[in-house]
N, C-alpha and C positions, 0 to 999 in steps of 0.2 A: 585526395580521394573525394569522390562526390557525395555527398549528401544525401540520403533515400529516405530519409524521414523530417518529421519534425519533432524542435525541442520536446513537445509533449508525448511523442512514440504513440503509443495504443491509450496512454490515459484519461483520453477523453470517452473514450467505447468504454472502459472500465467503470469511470464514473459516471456516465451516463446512463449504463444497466445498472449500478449498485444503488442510484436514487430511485430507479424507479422499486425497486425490492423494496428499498426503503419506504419511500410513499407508501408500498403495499403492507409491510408490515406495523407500520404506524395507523393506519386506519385498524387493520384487522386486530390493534391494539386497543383502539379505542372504541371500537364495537363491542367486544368481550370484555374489558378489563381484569382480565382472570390471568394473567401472564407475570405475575408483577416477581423480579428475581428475590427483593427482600420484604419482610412487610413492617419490620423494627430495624433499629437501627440504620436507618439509613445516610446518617450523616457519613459512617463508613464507607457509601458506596459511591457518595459525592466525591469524598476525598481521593479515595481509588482512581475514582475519574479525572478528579484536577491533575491529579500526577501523572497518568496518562497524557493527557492532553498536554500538561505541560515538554514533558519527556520527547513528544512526539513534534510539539511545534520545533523546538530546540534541532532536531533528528530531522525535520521537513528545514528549514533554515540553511543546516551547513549539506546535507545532501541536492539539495535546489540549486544554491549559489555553485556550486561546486559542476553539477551536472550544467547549467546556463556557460559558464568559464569554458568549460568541454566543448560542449557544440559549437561557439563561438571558434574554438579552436580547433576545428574538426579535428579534434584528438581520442583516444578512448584512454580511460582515465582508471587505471586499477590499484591505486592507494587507497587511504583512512575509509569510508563506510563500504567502497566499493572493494575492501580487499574482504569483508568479511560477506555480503552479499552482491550480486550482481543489479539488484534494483533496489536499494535503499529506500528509495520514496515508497516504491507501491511497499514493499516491506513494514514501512510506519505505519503506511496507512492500516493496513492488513491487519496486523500486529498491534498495534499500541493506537495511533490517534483513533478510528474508528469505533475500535470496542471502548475506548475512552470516554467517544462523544454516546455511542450506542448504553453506556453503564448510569448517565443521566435520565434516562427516561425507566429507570426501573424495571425494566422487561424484557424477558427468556424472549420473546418473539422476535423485536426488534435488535437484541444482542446474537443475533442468527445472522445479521449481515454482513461482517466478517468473513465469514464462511463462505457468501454468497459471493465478495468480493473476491475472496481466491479463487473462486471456482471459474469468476469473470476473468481474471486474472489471467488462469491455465490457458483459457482457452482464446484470448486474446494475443496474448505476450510472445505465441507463436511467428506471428506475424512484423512483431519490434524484430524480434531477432533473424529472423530473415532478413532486413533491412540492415541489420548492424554486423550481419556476417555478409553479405553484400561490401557494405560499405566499411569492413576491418580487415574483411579474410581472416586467414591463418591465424593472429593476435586475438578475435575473438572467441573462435572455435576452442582455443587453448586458454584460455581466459575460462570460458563455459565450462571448459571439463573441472577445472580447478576451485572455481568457487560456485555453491550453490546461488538459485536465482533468489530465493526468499526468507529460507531460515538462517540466519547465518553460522558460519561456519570460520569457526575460532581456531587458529592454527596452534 
């Protein structure tokens, strides 16, 4: 089967609009400083975060190596994280590493990126899969019905 994308699909368009939100909501943070999610306690929200971030490197590590192994093999791969969702990475990121890295900076504004990053997400990820039902057919399309793309979904 030939090839229609690259190892990285759409996630350079995703993170490339999510830093720019970013940058945007980082300033309009630092402008107002009136956003801030805790104003005590915050050693909780570090910690929160460390474990996020950690969860999520761990989660970026075996779905990476795993997705890299794939392409190489022009294979499509629907075991371990890819049997519970269909894009594991954008998923961590989505999900767990981002609101992780976003729970460090204390603020409702900049923890709004998540959001922005699914929204990049919907309306990108169109375009991977186009290229991945191209280059799978039938295996993909029946793949897609079966497992969701981002929340997972636990048989």
């Amino acid at each position: 089967m030939q090839k229609n994308n690259s190892v990285w699909g759409v996630g350079p368009k995703i993170v490339t609009s999510t830093l720019v939100y970013l940058a945007l909501t980082l300033y309009i943070d630092e402008i107002f400083h009136c956003f801030a999610i805790v104003s005590e306690k915050i050693f909780m929200l570090y910690f929160l975060s460390g474990i996020l971030i950690t969860i999520g490197l761990v989660i970026w590590v075996i779905a990476a190596r795993t997705i890299f192994m794939m392409y190489k093999l022009d294979s499509l791969y629907k075991g371990g994280l890819y049997s519970f969702c269909r894009h594991p990475l954008y998923a961590n990121f989505i999900l767990i590493l981002v609101p992780g890295l976003c729970l460090l900076t204390n603020s409702w504004i900049v923890f709004t990126t998540p959001f922005f990053m699914y929204l990049a997400f919907k309306y990108f990820i169109k375009e991977e899969e186009q290229c991945l039902i191209k280059q799978f057919g039938k295996t993909y399309i029946e793949y897609k019905e079966k497992v969701n793309s981002i929340v997972p979904k636990f048989h």
